[in-house]
C-alpha positions as CSV (number, residue, x, y, z in Angstrom):
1,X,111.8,108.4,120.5
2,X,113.4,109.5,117.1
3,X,112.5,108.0,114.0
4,X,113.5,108.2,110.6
5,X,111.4,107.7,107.3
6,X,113.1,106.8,104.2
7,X,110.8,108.3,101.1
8,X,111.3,105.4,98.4
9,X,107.3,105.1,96.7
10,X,108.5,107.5,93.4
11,X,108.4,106.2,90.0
12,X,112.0,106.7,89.3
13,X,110.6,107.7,85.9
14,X,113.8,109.6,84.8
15,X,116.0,106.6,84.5
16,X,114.3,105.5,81.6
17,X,113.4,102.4,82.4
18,X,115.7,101.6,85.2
19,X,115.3,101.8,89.3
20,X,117.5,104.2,90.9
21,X,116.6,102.8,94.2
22,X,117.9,99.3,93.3
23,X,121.7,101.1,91.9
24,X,124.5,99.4,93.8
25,X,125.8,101.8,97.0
26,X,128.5,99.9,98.9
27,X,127.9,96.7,97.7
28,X,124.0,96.3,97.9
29,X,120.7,98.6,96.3
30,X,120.7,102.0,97.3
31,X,117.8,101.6,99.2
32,X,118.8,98.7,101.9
33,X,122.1,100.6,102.1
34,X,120.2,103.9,103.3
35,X,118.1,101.8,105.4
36,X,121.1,100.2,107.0
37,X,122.3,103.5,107.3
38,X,119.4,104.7,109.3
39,X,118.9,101.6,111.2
40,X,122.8,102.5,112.9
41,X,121.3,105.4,114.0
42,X,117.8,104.7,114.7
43,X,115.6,101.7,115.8
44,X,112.5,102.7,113.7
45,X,112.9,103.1,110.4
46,X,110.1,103.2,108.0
47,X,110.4,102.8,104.5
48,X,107.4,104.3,102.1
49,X,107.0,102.0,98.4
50,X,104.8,102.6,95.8
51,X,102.6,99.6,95.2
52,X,103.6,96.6,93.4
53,X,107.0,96.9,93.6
54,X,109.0,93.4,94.3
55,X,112.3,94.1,93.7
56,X,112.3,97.6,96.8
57,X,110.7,95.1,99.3
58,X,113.0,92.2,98.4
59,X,115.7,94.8,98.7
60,X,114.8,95.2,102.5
61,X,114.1,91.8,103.4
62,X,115.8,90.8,106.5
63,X,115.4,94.1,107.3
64,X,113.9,95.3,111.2
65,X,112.1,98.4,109.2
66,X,108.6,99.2,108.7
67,X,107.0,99.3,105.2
68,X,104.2,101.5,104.2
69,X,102.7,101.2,100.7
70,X,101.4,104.0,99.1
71,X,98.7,103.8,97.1
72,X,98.6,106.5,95.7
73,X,102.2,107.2,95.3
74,X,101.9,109.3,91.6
75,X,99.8,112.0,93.2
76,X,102.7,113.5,94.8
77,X,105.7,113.3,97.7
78,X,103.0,114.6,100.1
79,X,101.1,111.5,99.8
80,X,104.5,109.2,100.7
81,X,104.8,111.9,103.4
82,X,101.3,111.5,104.9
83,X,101.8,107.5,104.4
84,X,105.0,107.4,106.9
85,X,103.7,110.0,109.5
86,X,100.6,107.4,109.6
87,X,102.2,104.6,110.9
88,X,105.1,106.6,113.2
89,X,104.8,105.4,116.7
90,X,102.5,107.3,119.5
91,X,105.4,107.9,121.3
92,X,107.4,109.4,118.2
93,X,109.3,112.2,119.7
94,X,109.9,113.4,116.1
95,X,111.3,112.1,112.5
96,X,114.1,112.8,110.2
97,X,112.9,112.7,106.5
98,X,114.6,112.0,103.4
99,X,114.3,111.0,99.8
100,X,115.7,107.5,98.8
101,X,117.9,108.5,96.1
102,X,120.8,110.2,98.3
103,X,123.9,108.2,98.0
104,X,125.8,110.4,99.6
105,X,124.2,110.7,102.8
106,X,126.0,108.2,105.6
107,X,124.9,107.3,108.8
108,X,127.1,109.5,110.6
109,X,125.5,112.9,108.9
110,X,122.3,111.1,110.1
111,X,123.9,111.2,113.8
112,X,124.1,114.2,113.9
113,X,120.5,115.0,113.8
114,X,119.6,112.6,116.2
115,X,122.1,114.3,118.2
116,X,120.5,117.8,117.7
117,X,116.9,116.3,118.5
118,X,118.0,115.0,122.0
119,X,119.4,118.6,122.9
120,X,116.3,120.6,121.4
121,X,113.3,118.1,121.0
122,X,110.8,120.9,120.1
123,X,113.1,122.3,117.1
124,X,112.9,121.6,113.8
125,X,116.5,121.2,111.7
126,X,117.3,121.1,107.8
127,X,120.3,119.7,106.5
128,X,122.5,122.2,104.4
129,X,125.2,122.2,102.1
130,X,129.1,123.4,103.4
131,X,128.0,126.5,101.8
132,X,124.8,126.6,103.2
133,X,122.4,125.4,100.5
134,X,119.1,123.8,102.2
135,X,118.7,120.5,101.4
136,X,117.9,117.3,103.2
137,X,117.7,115.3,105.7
138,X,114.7,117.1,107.6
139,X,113.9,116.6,110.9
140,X,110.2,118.0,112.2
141,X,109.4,117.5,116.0
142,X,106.7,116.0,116.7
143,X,104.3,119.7,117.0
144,X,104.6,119.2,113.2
145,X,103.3,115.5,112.8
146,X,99.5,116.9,112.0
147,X,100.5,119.5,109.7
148,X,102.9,116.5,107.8
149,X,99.9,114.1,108.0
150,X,97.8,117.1,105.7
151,X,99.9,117.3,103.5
152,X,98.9,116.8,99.5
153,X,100.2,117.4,96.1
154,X,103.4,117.0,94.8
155,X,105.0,120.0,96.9
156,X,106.9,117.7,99.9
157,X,106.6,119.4,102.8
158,X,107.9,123.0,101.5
159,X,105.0,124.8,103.1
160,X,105.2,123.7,106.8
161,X,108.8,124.8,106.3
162,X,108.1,127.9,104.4
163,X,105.5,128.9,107.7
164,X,108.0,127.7,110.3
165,X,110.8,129.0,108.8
166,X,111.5,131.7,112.0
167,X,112.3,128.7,114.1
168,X,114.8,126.7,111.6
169,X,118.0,125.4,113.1
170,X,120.5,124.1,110.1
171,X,123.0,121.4,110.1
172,X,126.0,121.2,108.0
173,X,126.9,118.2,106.4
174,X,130.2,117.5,104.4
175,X,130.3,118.5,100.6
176,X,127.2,118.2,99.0
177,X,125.8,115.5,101.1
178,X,122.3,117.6,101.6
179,X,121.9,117.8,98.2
180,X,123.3,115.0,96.2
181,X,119.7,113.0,94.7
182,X,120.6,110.9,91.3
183,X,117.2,111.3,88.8
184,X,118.9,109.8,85.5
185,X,121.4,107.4,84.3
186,X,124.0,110.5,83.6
187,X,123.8,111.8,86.8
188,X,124.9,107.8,88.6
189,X,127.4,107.5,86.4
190,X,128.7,111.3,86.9
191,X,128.6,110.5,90.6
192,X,130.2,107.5,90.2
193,X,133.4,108.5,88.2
194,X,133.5,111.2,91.1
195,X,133.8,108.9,93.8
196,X,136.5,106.9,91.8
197,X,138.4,109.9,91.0
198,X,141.7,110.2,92.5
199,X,141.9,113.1,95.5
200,X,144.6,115.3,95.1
201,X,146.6,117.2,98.3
């Protein structure tokens, strides 16, 4: 059983005073679109939030997805990491992990790892760039979940992938959908006057 865990518990502290997780993505916060995302692909989906944080849970509600708060959140990613891998399901077969702040990433790029899982269950893929930059999602078998659950600091989980990295499958996705995150209030609206943009042939 594949799962998928949404990292949303950062501060957002780049935005200066606003929450990139509650910018509007097709019509709702960023965060219940990339859970809704997930939830086409996946029937567990669990969502990390720092403490006392209204406005992320409310931005879920109605939501079949699991919620893990995480205490201490402003340690580091590896502590919203550790938080998720806690509460996956025994029978977990494996995860898919991303950050929260990744408009572009659509359920169908999300398919395709849960495609990849089913034909290798044991391997671990990284989501890449068209030109092969690494990037996310990630998706660690379930071989990895102890070494995920150790984790501390604020490095994510760069050093299980740096000692796996002989047995690394990538996936492509379109554009820069591995690598698009939105920190600061330039960046959204950057990305937004890109996606209004007209295309040229």
């Amino acid at each position: 059983m594949l799962s998928i865990l949404l990292l949303a518990a950062g501060a957002s502290s780049r935005m200066r005073g606003g929450d990139k997780l509650l910018e509007e993505v097709d019509g709702a916060p960023l965060l219940r679109t990339l859970a809704m995302r997930s939830l086409d692909v996946c029937d567990t989906v669990i969502v990390t939030l720092p403490p006392k944080n209204a406005k992320r849970l409310a931005a879920l509600d109605g939501l079949k997805v699991t919620t893990a708060l995480v205490q201490d959140a402003y340690l580091g990613m590896a502590h919203s990491l550790r938080a998720g891998i806690d509460v996956l399901h025994p029978t977990a077969s494996g995860v898919v992990i991303f950050p929260a702040d990744m408009p572009d990433l659509s359920a169908e790029d999300l398919q395709l790892f849960a495609n990849a899982h089913s034909a290798a269950p044991e391997t671990i893929f990284r989501g890449v760039s068209e030109t092969g930059q690494p990037g996310h999602p990630v998706l660690f078998p379930k071989s990895c979940f102890v070494e995920l659950g150790a984790l501390c600091g604020d490095i994510g989980a760069r050093d299980v992938l740096r000692r796996k990295q002989g047995v690394i499958e990538t996936i492509a996705l379109p554009n820069e959908h591995a690598l698009t995150d939105l920190d600061t209030p330039e960046q959204w609206v950057s990305w937004r006057k890109s996606k209004s943009a007209p295309t040229t042939t």
